[in-house]
C-alpha positions in Angstrom: 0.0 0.0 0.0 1.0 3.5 -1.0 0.7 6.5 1.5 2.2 9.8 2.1 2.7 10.6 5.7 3.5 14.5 7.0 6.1 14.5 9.8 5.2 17.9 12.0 7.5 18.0 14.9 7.2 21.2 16.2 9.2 22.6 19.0 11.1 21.4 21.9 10.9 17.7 22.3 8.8 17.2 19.8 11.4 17.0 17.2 13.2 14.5 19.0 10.6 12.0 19.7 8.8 12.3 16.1 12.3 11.1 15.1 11.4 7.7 16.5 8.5 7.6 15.4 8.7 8.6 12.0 11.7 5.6 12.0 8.9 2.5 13.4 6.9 3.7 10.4 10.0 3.4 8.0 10.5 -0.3 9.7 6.7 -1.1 9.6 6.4 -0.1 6.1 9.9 -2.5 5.4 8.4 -5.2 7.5 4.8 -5.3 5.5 5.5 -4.5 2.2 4.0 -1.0 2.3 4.9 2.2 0.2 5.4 5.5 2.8 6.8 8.5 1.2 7.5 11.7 3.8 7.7 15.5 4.1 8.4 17.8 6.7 6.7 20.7 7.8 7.0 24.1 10.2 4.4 24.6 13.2 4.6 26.9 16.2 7.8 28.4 17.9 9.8 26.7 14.9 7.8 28.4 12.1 7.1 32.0 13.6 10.7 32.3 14.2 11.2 31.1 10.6 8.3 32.5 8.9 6.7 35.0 11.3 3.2 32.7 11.2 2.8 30.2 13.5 0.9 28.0 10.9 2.2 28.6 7.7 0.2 28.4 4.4 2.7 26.4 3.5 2.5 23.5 5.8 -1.7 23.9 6.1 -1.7 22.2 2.3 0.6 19.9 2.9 -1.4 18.8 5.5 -4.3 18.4 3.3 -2.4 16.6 0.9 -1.3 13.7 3.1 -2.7 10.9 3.9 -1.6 11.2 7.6 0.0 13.7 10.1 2.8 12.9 12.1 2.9 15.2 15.1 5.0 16.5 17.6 4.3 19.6 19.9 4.2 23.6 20.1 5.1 25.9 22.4 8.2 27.9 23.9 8.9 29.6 27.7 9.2 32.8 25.4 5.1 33.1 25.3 4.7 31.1 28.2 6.3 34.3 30.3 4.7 37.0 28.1 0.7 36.9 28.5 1.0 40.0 25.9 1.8 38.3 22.8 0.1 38.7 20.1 1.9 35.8 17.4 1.8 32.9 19.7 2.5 28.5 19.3 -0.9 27.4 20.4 -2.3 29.3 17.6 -1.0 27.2 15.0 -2.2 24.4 16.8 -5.6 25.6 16.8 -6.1 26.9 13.5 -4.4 23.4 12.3 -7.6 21.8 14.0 -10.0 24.1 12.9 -9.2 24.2 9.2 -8.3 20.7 8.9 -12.0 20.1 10.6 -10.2 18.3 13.5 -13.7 18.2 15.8 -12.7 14.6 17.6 -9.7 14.0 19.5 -9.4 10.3 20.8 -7.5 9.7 23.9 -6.7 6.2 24.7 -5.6 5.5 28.7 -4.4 1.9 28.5 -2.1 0.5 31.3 0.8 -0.9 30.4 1.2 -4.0 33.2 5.0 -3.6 33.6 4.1 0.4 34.5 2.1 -0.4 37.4 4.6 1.0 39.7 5.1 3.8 37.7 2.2 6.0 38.8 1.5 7.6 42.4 -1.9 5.5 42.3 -2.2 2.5 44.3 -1.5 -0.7 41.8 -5.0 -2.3 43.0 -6.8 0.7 42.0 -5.0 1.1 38.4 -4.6 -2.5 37.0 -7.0 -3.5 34.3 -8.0 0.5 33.6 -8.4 0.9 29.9 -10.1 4.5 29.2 -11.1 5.8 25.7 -11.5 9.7 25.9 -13.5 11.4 23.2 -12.6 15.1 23.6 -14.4 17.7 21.3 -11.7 19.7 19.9 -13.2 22.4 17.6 -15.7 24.5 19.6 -15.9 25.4 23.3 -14.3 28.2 25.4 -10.4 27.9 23.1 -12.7 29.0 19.7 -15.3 31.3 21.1 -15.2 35.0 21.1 -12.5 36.7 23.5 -10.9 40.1 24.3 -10.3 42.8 26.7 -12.1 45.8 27.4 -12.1 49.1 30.4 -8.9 49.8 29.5 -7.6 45.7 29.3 -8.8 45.3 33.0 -11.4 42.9 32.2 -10.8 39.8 30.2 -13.5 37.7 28.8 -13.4 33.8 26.8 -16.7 32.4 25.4 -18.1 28.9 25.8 -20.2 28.4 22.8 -21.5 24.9 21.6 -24.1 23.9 18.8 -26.2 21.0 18.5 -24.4 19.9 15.6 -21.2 20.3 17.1 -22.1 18.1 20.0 -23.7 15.6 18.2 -21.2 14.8 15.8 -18.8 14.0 18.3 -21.6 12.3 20.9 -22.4 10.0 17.9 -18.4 8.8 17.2 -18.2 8.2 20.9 -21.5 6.4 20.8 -19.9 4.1 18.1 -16.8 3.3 19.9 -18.5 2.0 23.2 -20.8 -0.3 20.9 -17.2 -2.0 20.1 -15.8 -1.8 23.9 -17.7 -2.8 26.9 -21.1 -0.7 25.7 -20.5 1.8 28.4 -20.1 5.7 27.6 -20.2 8.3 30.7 -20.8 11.8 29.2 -18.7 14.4 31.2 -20.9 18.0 31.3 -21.0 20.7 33.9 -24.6 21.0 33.3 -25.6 22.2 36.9 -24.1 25.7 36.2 -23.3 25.9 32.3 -25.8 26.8 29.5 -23.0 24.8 27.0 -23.4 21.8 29.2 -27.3 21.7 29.5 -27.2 21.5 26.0 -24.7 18.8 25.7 -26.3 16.8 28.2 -29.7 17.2 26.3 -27.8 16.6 22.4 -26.7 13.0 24.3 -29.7 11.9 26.2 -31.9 12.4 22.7 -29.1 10.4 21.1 -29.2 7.4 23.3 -32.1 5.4 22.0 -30.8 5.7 19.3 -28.0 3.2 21.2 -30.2 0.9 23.0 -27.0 -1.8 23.9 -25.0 1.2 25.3 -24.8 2.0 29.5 -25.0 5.9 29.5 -24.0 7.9 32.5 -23.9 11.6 32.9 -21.4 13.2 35.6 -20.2 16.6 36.2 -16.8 17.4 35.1 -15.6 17.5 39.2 -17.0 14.2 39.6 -15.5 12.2 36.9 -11.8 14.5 37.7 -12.7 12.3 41.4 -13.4 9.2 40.1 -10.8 9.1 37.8 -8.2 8.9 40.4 -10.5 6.7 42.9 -11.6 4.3 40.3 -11.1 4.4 37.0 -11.5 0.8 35.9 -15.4 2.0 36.0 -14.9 3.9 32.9 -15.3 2.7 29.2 -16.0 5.2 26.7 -15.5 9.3 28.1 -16.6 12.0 26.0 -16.6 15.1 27.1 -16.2 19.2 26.2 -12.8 20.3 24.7 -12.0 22.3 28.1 -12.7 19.4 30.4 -11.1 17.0 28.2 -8.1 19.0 28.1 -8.0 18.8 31.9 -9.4 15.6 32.4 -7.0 13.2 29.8 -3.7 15.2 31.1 -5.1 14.0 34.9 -5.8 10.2 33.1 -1.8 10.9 32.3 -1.4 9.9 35.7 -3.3 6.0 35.3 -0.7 5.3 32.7 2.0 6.0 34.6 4.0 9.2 32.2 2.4 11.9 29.9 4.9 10.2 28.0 2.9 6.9 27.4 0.1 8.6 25.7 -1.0 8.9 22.3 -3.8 11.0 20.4 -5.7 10.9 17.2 -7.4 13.7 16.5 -9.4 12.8 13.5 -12.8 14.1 11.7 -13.7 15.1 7.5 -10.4 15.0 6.4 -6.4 14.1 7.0 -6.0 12.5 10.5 -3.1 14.4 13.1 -1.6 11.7 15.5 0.6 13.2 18.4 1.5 12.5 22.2 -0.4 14.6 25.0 2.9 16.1 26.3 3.9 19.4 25.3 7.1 20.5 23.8 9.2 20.7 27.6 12.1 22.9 27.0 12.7 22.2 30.3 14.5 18.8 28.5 15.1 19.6 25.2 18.5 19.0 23.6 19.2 16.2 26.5 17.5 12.8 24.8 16.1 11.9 27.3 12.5 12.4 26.3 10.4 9.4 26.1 9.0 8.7 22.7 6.9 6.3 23.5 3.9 8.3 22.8 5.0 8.8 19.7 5.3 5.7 18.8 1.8 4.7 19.8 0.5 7.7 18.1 2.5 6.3 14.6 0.5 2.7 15.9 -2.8 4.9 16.2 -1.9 6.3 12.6 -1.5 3.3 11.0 -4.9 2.0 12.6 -7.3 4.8 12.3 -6.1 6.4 9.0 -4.7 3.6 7.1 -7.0 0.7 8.5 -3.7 -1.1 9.0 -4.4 -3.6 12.3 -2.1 -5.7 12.0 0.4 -3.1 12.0 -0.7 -1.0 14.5 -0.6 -4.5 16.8 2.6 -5.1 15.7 3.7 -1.4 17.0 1.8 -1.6 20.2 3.6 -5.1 21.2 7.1 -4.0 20.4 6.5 -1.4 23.1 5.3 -3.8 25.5 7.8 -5.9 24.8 10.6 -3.2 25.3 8.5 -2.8 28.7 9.1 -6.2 29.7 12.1 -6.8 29.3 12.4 -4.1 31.9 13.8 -0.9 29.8 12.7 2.6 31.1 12.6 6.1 30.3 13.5 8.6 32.9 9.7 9.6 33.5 8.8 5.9 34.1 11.9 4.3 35.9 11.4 3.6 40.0 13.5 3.4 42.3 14.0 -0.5 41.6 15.0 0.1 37.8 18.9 -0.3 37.3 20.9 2.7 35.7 21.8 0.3 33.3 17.9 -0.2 32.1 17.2 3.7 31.8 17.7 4.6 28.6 17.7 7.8 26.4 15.4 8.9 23.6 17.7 6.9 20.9 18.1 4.2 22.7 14.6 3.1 23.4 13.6 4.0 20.0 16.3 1.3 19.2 15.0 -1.4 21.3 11.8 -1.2 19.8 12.6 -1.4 16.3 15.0 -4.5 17.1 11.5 -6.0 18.5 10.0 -5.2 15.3 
């Protein structure tokens, strides 16, 4: 098979760990016979610096003209530490989603066995959790209407949802828990916000529609509780881009690392694939960022976009094996790991292609 993949890699780490994950797509593509051509693109920090825009015109259609992005991460202490900007990272990022018509962004929080020591949660209370997040990533309080007025004193965001907007993303959600356990808990704030009344009306008017699937409404504190005091209860999540934002980087915590989580963030045209963690410049340069997120993202991308199972499987158990056989990343090592079995950016990305 033929495709044409977009590596993105951003800023700060993220051009070190799309590295290794633009090389277990080279080795899948060996392994199975498949065709992947690449091209490189500028996003955030990296392409205002270059470019002055941090979404160039440039890089928007080659986005369109993949079949799949590869994606790293934006942003730089530079904004970070000056609120007055008016060029920023993020906004690449969100323009990307918005024109690309981005409006689902699936989360999966799967445990990895061998990282049950890894997290600060209590092993009993982590082991068998397997979470899919559905986070609505075009509308909300990030795209609404925003300013300042009296002089710049006060500062106003908008929360603004449509039907369609909610149902759209209610319905792919819906979908995915018929192929799980046929459970989907809708996460709304619905006792205070107009936006959630809404959402929680879009999905209750949806579910009979999905008579074989368990719905549950909670408030967005109560499921941000839960998660940590039992998330094996949880199936399918879908929930507001704000709270799922918030609630998936919390879920970080089940698998043990932000750097064990992928993303696809997927809807009418070319599917983005990148890890949860930001760009941390607090690490960049030193390889020892873990890529595994990356790599499950390029597993992800082979899956979603490219229908490629086999090969996505094949990604995923290279990883685990890697895990198994007891080799860590800084962010997942514990006390017990031996220096010897904490390795570097480069180096992990090496044991897993010698698994695949």
């Amino acid at each position: 098979m033929k495709k044409h993949i977009l590596i993105v890699p951003g800023d700060g780490i993220g051009q070190e760990v799309t590295a290794v994950g633009k090389k277990v797509l080279e080795k899948i593509a060996e392994k199975f016979n498949h065709e992947f051509t690449y091209d490189e693109a500028l996003i955030g920090h990296e392409a205002i610096e270059a470019t002055g825009n941090p979404l160039p015109d440039e890089t928007l259609e080659k986005m369109r003209a993949s079949d799949a992005v590869l994606f790293g991460a934006v942003g730089h202490p530079k904004y970070d530490n000056d609120p007055s900007a008016k060029v920023r990272p993020e906004q690449g990022l969100l323009k990307m989603r918005k024109e690309l018509g981005l409006y689902a962004n699936l989360r999966p929080i799967k445990l990895f066995d061998e990282l049950l020591s890894a997290s600060s949660i209590k092993p009993e209370i982590l082991q068998g959790s397997d979470i899919l997040f559905f986070r609505e990533l075009t509308g909300d309080i990030y795209f609404g209407e925003k300013g300042r007025k009296d002089d710049g004193n006060y500062a106003y965001d908008i929360a603004a949802y449509s039907k369609y907007e909610v149902e759209r993303i209610a319905r792919r959600a819906f979908e995915a828990a018929r192929t799980r356990r046929k459970k989907l808990c809708s996460v709304d704030k619905a006792n205070v916000l107009e936006t959630s009344r809404l959402w929680r009306e879009v999905v209750q008017a949806l579910a009979p529609e999905y008579p074989d699937v368990e719905v549950e409404h909670l408030f967005v504190d109560a499921a941000a509780m839960m998660l940590i005091k039992n998330p094996k209860r949880f199936d399918v999540v879908v929930t507001a881009n704000l709270f799922g934002d918030i609630l998936t980087d919390e879920a970080s915590q089940i698998a043990g690392s932000m750097g064990m989580l992928a993303s696809a963030s997927v809807g009418d045209s070319t599917g983005v694939y990148e890890p949860i963690h930001g760009s941390a410049h607090d690490i960049t340069g030193q390889g020892v960022a873990n890529p595994m997120a990356s790599v499950l993202s390029a597993a992800l991308l082979l899956d979603i976009s490219f229908g490629m199972k086999q090969e996505a499987e094949a990604v995923i158990a290279a990883v685990d094996q890697v895990l198994k056989a007891g080799f860590r990343t800084g962010d997942i090592a514990d006390a017990s790991t031996p220096k010897d079995m904490i390795l570097g950016t480069e180096a992990i990305g090496e044991e897993i292609l010698r698994r695949l």
